[in-house]
N, C-alpha and C positions, 0 to 999 in steps of 0.2 A: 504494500500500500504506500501510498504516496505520505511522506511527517505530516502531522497537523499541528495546528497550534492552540494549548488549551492552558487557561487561565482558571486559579483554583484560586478561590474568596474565602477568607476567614482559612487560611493555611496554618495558621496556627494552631488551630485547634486541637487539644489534645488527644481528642477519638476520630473527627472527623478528618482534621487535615492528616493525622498520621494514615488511616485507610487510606484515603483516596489517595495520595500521593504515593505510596507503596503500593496500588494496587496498578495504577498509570503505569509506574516506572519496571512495573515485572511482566507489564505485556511485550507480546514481540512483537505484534504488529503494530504498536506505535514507535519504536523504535525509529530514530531520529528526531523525533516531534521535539516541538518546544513546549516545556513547558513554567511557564510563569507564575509564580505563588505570589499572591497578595495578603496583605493584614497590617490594620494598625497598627498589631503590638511588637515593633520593632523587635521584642523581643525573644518571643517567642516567634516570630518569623526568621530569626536568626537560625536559633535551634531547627527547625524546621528544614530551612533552608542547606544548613552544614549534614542535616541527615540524608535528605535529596542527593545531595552530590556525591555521598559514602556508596549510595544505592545505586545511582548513574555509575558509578568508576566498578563497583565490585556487582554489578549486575549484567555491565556491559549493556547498557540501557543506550547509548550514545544520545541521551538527548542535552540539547541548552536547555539551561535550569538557571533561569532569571529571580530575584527577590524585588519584591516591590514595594513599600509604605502607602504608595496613592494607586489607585488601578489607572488611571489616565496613562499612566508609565507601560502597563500591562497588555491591554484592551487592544489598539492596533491588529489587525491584522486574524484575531482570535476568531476560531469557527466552533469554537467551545464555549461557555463560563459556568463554571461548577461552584455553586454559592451556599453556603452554610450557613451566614454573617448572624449574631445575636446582640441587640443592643446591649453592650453589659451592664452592670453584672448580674451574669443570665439568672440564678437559683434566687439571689435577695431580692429583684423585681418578680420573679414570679411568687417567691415567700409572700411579698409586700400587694400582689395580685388577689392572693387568698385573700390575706388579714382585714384587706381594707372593709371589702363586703361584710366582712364579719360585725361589724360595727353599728352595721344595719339591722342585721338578723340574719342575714343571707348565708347560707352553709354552700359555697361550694364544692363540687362530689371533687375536682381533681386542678381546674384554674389556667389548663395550659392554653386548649384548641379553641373551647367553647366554651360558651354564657358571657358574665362578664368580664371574667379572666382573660380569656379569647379576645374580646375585644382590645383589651389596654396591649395584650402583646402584641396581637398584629397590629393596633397602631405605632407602635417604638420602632416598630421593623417598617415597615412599610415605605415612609419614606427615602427612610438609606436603602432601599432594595430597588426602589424607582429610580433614583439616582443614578443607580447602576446602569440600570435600565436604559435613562437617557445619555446615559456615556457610550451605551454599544450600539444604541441610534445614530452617535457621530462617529464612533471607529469601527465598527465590527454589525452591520444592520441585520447581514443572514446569518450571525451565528446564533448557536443554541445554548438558551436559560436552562440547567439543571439545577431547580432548585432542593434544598432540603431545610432550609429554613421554616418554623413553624410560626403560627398555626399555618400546614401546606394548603390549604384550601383559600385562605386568605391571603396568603403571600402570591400563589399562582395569578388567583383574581385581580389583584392589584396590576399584575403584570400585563394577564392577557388584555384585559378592558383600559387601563390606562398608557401603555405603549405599543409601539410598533415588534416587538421579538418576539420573538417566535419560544414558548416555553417547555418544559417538563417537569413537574415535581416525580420526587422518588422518596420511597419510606417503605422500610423495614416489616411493620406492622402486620403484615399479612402471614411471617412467619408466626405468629402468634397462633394463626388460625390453623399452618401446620400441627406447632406444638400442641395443640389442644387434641387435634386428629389421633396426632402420633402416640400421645400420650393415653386416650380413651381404647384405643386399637391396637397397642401394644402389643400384646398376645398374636393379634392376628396380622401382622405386618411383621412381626418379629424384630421388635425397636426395644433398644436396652433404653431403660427408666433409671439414670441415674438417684442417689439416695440422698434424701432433702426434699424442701417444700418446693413442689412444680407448682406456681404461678403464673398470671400474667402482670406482675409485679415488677416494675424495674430497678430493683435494687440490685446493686451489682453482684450480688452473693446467687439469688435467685433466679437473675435473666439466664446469665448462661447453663442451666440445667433448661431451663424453658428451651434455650435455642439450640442443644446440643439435641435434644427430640423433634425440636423441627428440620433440623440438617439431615436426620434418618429417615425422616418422614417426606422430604424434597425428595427422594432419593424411591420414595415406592407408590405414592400417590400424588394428582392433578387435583389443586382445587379452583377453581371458578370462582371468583367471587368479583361483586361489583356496589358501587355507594357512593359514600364520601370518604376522602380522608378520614380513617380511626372511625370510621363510619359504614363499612362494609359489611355483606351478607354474602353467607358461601351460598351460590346456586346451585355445584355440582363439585360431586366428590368421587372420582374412578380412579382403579389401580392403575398402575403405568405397564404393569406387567402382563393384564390382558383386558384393560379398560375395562372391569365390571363395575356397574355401578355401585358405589359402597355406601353411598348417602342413607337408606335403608338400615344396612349394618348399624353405621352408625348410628343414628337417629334410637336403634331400640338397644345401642349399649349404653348410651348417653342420660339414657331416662334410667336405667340400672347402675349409673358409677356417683359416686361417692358426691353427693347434694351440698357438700360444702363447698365443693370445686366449681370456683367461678360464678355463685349463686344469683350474680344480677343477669351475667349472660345467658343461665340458666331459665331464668322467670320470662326473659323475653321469649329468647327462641319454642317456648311453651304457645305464648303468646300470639305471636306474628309467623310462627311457621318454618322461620329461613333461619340456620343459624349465625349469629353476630361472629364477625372473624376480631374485633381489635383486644375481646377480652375485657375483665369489667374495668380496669383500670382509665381505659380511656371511651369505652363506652356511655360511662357513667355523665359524659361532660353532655351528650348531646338528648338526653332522656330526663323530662319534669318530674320521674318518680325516684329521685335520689337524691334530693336535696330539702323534701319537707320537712322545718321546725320542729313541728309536732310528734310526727312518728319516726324521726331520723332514721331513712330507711339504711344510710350509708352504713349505721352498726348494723343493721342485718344482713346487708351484702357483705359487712366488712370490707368496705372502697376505703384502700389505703392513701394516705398521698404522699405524694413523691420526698424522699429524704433529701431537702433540699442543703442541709447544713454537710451533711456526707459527701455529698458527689463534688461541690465546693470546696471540700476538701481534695479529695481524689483529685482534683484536674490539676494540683501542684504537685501531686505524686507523677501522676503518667508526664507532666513534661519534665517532672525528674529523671523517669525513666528514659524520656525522647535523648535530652541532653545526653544521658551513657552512651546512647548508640549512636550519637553523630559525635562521639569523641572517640568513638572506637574500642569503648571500654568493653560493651556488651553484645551481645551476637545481634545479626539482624534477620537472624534465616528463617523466623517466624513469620517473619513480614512478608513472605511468599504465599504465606495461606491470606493475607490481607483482603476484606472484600469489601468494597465500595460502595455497596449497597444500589450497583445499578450504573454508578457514571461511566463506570470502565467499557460495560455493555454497551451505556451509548452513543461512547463516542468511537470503540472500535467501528460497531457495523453502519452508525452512519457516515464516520469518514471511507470507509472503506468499502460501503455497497453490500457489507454482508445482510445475514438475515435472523433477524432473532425474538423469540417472544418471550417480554417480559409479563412475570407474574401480575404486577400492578404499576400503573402510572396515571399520571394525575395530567389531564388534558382539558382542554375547553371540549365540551357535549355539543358533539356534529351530527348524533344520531346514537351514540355509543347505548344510551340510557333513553330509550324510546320517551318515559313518560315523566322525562324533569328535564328544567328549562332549558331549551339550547344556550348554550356560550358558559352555562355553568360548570364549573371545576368539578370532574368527576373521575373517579378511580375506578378503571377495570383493566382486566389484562390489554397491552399493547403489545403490536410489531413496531421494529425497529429492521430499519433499513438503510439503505442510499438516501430514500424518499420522504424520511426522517422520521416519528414516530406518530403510527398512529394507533386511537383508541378500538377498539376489539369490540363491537356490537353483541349486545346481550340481551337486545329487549326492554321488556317494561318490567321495574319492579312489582310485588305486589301493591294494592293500594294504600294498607295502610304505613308501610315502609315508605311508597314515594313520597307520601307525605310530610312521614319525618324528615324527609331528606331535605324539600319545597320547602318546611319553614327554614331550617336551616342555610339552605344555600339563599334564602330572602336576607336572613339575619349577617349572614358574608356580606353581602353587596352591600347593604346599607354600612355596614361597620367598615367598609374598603371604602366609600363614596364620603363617608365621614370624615374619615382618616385624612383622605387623598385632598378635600376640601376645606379643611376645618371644621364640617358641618356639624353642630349640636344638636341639633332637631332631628336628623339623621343617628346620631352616635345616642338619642336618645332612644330614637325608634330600633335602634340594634338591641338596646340592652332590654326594651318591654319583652323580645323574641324568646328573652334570655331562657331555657328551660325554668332557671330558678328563680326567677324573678315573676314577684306576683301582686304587687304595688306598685302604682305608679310613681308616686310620691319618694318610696324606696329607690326606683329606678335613677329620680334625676339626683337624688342623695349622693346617693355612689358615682355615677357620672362626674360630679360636681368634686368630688372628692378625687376621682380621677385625674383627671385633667388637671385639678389645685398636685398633688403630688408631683405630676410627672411632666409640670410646667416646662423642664427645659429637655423633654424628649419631643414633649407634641407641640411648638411652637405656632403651630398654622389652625392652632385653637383658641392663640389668645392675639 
């Protein structure tokens, strides 16, 4: 294949830029590409950058490995931009996302994607993302937004409706829906069930026993699933081995396995028919029955939330880690297993004309999702090609899923249109959408408290 050129955002990162950047540099068909890391934190872009070039020299990667402070320096020329970017600091703004509602009365089930949580992140992000945005409108027009920034349904939105680039979000989450498979089907797939609590819990103790049963479970069955962002429903579930339908299987070991596992995703998929792939963790944010006062349904699901003071921790442990291995202290041959959760796939087959279907990505709705709004951000399986990616037609949801899907993808746009505008009257009508919001008055409380907080994030509010 011919080098290409791709631009990594927020490289410093200590899970995201070390993947992707190890995952770029161990392909062979990019081999000679340029590739160019950006990030403010001079610092950790150093690290970063000194590790890149250990991996180029003892990989035989041959590619330029450029460091950048401003993306203006980067952008030129790019048919990539692989973007992570979090206003910092990521864990005390979302801590302080939770807390604030709380004041009110308002219990949020989780504060990330959705309600009012959902809205204050994707407003901090939104404009540095657009920024972006309008920088590769002047240097780089056809290349392609890989986002992973959250909330992705909000971040995408932002992009498609307010610029010219052409987008893709990508996220993990659907492994989830593996792990769940893998885990209830065990026996009959013959997938080893590591020992400890299998969750859909992201604490770093728990995830990887969750994902080491979805890596076994990739490996023997296909699922289908289609939604929103952290918002998906498996359609269809068959062996790979001779395509039997196993949706059935499942469905009657599911009702017989242990009722404590995953108990909100439990009560839906009772409910509405289709099982929920994100697991109750993130489920939780887009559903009005996890947040009431009175019968705090989150103790009976037990919706954990995220250990923000822990992972806050950990992200000066792993670029302690990063720094060993760009000084040469410590091995880097792990980094071979490294996986990128998606960008590596799309920038080989679409620089290169190959051909590939990915499990999930996050597209503007050109027909993908029959019965929710065209141009809205929707996740279902994609191909990836020359042609660049497109969404995997599935149909109509059932009804009363497309619905939950409609208010939600109403409650995006107003909260993007918000954001992108300053609009109050807007950013007010996002938060009434809010699952947990059930007062008007409460509504403009929190808003008002919002916006007074985070005065020097959302400037085009005041």
């Amino acid at each position: 294949m011919l080098p290409t050129k791709i631009v990594v955002i927020g490289a410093g990162s200590a899970i995201f830029g070390l993947n992707t950047v190890s995952a770029l540099l161990g392909s062979e068909r990019l081999r000679g590409s340029h590739l160019a890391l950006v990030d403010l934190n001079a610092e950790t872009l150093d690290l970063m950058a000194r590790l890149a070039q250990r991996l180029n020299r003892e990989w035989g990667a041959e590619m330029t490995i450029t460091a950048h402070t401003h993306r203006a320096e980067a952008l030129p020329g790019a048919e990539f931009v692989v973007s992570a970017i979090e206003v910092p600091p990521r864990e005390k703004l979302w801590q302080k996302d939770y807390e604030i509602t709380l004041k009110y009365g308002v219990r949020q089930p989780y504060a990330e994607n959705g309600g009012p949580g959902g809205f204050a992140h994707a407003a901090r992000n939104i404009l540095p993302v657009l920024q972006i945005a309008r920088a590769m409108e002047a240097a780089c027009p056809d290349a392609w937004f890989i986002n992973y920034t959250n909330p992705m349904i909000r971040i995408c939105d932002a992009i498609h409706r307010h610029s010219a680039i052409k987008v893709v979000g990508l996220c993990h989450q659907i492994l989830v829906g593996y792990g769940m498979v893998g885990y209830v089907l065990a026996d009959v797939l013959d997938i080893e069930v590591p020992e400890g609590e299998i969750s859909s819990h992201a604490h770093p103790l728990i995830w990887p026993r969750m994902t080491r049963i979805a890596d076994q479970a990739l490996e023997k069955v296909d699922i289908k699933a289609a939604g929103l962002n952290h918002f998906t429903w498996m359609l269809d579930l068959r062996s790979k081995e001779n395509g039997e339908d196993l949706y059935p299987l499942f469905a009657e070991r599911w009702a017989a396995f242990d009722p404590a596992f995953e108990p909100l995703t439990r009560r839906v998929y009772d409910a509405f028919g289709l099982f929920p792939i994100p697991g109750d963790e993130h489920l939780c944010e887009y559903l009005p029955w996890a947040s009431d006062p009175v019968t705090k349904p989150w103790e009976k699901y037990e919706v954990s939330l995220y250990d923000w003071e822990l992972m806050d921790q950990l992200r000066g442990v792993f670029h302690g880690d990063i720094a060993q291995m760009a000084e040469g202290k410590t091995t880097i041959d792990h980094l071979r297993q490294a996986n990128s959760e998606g960008a590596l796939e799309m920038v080989e087959n679409i620089a290169a004309a190959g051909i590939h279907t990915h499990l999930a990505v996050n597209l503007p709705n050109v027909g993908q999702i029959a019965n929710l709004p065209a141009g809205a951000i929707v996740e279902t399986p994609g191909l990836v090609s020359g042609a660049g990616v497109q969404g995997v037609s599935v149909g109509s949801l059932p009804a009363g899923i497309a619905e939950l899907c409609r208010r939600e993808i109403t409650a995006v746009q107003l909260g993007v249109d918000a954001a992108v505008h300053g609009d109050r009257e807007l950013a007010l009508q996002c938060l009434l959408l809010s699952p947990c919001i059930t007062d008007l008055d409460v509504a403009k409380q929190i808003l008002g408290d919002y916006l007074e907080t985070y005065r020097e994030y959302l400037p085009q509010f005041w």
